[in-house]
C-alpha positions as CSV (number, residue, x, y, z in Angstrom):
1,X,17.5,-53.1,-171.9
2,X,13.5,-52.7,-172.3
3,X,12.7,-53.8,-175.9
4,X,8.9,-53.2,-174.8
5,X,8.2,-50.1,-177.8
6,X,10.6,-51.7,-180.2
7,X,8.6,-54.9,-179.6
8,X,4.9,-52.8,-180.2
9,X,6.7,-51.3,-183.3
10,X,7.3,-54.0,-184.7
11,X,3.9,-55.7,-184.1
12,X,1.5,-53.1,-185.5
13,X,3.5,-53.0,-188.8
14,X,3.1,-56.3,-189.3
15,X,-0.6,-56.3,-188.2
16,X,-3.2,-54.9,-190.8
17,X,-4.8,-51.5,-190.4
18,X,-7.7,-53.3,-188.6
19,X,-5.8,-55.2,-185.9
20,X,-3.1,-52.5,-184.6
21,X,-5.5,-51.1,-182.4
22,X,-5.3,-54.5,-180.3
23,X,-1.2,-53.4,-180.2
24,X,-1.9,-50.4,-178.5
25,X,0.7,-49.9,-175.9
26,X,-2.0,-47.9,-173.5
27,X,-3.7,-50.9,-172.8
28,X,-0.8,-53.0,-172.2
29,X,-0.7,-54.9,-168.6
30,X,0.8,-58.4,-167.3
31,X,-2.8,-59.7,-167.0
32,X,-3.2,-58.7,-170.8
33,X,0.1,-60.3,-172.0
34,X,-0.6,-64.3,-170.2
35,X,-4.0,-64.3,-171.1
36,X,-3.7,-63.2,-174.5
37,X,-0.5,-66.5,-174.6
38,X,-3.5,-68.8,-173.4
39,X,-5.8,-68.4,-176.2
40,X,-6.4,-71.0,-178.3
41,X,-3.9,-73.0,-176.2
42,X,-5.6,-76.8,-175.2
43,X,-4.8,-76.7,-171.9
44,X,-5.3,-73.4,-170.5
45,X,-7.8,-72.1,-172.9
46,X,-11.6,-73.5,-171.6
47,X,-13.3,-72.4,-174.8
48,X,-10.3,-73.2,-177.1
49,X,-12.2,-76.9,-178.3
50,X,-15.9,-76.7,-176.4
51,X,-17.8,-79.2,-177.6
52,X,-20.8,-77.1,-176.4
53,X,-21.2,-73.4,-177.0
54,X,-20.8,-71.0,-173.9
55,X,-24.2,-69.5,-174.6
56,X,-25.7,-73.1,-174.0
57,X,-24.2,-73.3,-170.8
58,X,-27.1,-72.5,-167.8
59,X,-27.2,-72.6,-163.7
60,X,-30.0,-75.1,-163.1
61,X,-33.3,-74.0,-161.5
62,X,-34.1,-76.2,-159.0
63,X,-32.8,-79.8,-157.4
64,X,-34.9,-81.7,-160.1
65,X,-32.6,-80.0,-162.7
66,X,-29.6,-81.4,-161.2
67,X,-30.9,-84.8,-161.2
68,X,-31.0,-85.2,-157.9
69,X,-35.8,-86.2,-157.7
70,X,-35.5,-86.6,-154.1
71,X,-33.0,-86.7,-151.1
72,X,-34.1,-90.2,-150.2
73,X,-32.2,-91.4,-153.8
74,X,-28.5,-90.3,-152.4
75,X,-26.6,-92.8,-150.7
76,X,-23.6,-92.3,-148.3
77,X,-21.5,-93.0,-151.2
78,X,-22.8,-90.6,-153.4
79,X,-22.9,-87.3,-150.4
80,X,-19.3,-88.5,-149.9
81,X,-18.0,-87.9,-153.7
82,X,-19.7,-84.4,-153.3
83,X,-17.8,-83.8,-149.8
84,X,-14.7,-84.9,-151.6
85,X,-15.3,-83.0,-154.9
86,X,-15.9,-79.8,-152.3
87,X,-12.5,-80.2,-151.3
88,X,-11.1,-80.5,-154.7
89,X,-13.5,-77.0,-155.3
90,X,-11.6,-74.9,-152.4
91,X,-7.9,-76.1,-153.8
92,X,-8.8,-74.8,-157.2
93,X,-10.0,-71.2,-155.6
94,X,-6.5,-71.0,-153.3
95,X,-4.5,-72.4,-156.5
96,X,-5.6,-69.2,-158.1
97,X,-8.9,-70.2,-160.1
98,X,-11.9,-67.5,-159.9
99,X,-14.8,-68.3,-157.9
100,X,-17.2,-69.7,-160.7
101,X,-14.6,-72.1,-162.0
102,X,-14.1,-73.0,-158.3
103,X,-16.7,-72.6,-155.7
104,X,-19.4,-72.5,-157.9
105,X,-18.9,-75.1,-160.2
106,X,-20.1,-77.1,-157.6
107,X,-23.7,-76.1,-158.7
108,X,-25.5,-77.1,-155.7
109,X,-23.6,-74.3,-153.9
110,X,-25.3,-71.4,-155.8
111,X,-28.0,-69.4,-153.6
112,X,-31.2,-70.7,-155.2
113,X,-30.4,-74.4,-155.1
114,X,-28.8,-74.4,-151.3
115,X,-31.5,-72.6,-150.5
116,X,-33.6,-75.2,-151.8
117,X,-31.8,-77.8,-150.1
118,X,-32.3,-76.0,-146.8
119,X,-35.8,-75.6,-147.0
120,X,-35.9,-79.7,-148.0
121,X,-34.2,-80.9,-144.8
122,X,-36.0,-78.1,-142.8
123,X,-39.2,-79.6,-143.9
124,X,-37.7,-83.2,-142.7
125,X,-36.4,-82.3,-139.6
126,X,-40.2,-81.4,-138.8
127,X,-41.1,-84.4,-139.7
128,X,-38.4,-86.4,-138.4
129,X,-37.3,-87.8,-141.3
130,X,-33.8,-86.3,-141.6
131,X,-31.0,-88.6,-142.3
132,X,-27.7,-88.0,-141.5
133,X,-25.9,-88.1,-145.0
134,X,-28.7,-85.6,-146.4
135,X,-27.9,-83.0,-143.8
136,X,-24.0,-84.0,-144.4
137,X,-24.8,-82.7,-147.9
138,X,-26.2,-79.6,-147.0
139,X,-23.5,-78.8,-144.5
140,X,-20.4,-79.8,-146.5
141,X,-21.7,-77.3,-149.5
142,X,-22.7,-74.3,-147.0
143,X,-19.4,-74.8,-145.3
144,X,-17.3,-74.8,-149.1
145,X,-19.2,-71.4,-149.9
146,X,-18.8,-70.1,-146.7
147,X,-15.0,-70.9,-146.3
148,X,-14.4,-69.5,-150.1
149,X,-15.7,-66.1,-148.3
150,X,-14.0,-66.0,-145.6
151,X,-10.6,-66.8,-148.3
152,X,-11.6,-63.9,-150.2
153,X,-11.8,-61.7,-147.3
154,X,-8.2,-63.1,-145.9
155,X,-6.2,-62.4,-149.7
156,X,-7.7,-58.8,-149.9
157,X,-7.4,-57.8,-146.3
158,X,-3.5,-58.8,-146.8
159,X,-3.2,-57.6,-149.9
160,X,0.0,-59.8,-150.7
161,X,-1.5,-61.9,-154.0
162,X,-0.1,-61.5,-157.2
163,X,-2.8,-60.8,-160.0
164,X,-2.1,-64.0,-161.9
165,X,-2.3,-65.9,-158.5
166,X,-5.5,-64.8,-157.3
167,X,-8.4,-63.8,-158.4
168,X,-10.2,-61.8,-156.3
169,X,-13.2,-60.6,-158.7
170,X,-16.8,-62.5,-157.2
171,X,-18.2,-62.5,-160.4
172,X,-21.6,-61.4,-158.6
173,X,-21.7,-64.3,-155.9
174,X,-23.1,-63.2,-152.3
175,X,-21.6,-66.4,-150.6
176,X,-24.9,-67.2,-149.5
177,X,-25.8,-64.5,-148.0
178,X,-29.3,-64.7,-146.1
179,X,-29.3,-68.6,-147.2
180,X,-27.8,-69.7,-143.4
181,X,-30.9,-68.1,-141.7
182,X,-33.2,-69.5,-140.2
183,X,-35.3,-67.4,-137.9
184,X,-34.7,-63.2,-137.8
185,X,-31.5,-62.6,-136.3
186,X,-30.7,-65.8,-136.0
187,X,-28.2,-67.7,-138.2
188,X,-27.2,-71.3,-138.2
189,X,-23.6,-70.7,-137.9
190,X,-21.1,-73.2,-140.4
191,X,-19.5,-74.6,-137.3
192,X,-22.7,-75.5,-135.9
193,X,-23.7,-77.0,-139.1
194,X,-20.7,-79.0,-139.2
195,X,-20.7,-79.9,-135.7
196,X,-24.3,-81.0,-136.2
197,X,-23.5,-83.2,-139.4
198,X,-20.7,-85.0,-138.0
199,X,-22.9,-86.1,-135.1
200,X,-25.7,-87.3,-137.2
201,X,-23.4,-89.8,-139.3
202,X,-23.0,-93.0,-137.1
203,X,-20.0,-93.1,-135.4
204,X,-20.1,-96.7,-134.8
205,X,-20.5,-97.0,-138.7
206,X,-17.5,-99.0,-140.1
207,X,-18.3,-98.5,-143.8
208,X,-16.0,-97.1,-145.7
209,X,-17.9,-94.2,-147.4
210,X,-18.9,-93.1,-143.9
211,X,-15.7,-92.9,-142.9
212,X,-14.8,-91.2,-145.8
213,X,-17.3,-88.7,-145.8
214,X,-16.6,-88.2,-142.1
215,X,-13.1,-87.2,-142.9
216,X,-13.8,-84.9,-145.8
217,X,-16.6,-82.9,-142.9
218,X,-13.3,-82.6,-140.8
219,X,-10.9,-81.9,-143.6
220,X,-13.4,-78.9,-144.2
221,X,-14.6,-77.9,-140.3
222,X,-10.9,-77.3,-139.5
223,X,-10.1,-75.6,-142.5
224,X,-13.2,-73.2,-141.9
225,X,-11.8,-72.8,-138.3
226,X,-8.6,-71.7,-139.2
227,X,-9.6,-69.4,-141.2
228,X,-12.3,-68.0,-139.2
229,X,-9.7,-67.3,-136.7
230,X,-7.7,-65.1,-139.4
231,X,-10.6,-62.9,-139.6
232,X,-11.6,-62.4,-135.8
């Protein structure tokens, strides 16, 4: 038996004269129903105890901003705990989460800054000054924007996702669009990024963090492969 309008009933008489229009039964859906059972809650709701208001809450400018002064103050360590955290990024997009509380929580993935990254290592490589855990960086964060596309392409080609599983709303994000290009009509492809970072790190290197950033640039090549084939 559907107790749905026995259920609005009841609910806007017990709601004052102010609130019933947020009982109105036109503007009912699923979506509507589980996110209004999250406010408030601890777990599910982000702003439910903020410590800092939402409105203080920016997208740095600029590399500086991040606290990263210069490339030549990253270790292997610290490019592999990005590569890693990357992962951890693409799992909370396929787990459902939207692409700013996946993908681009990883704030060196937004346009501006990769772009500022680029521009960094394409000013090295001139100079020959290009280590291999600085491009690694680059690479692993292109490839985790890149491969949140191509996701979003694969769910809404199929269209098979439930509402509350997916999200396919981009909030605005291009997915880097133009950032991969290097010369007119000529992009630096991911794979050949990825290709290109893997063979920079020293493969007769027996220390741990660059063998654990080397498997995290795997992890993330083949997963960008796969689903590159989906699309072709």
């Amino acid at each position: 038996m559907d107790i749905t309008n026995v259920m609005f009933q009841f609910t806007q008489e017990k709601l004052s004269p102010d609130h019933r229009p947020t009982a109105a039964s036109s503007t009912f859906s699923m979506q509507d129903s589980m996110a209004a059972l999250q406010v408030m809650s601890p777990t599910m709701d982000c702003c439910a105890e903020a410590d800092v208001p939402a409105s203080q809450f920016r997208i740095p400018t600029c590399l500086k901003e991040l606290g990263i002064l210069s490339l030549d103050e990253l270790t292997v360590s610290d490019v592999a705990e990005v590569a890693m955290h990357n992962i951890i990024r693409l799992e909370a997009l396929l787990n459902g989460s939207n692409v700013l509380e996946s993908t681009y929580a990883c704030l060196l993935g937004h346009d501006h800054i990769l772009r500022e990254l680029r521009d960094e290592l394409d000013r090295r490589a001139i100079e020959g000054t290009v280590d291999g855990h600085s491009f690694a960086l680059y690479a692993s964060t292109a490839c985790l924007v890149k491969s949140s596309e191509l996701v979003h392409f694969i769910v809404n080609q199929a269209d098979i996702y439930e509402e509350e599983d997916f999200d396919t709303r981009t909030m605005g994000a291009t997915f880097a669009h133009g950032v991969l290009e290097r010369e007119a009509n000529e992009i630096f492809s991911v794979r050949d990024l990825m290709e290109e970072a893997i063979k920079k790190l020293d493969a007769s290197s027996n220390e741990k963090a660059v063998t654990k950033l080397r498997c995290c640039l795997d992890v993330q090549h083949l997963f960008h492969e796969s689903c590159s084939k989906m699309v072709s």
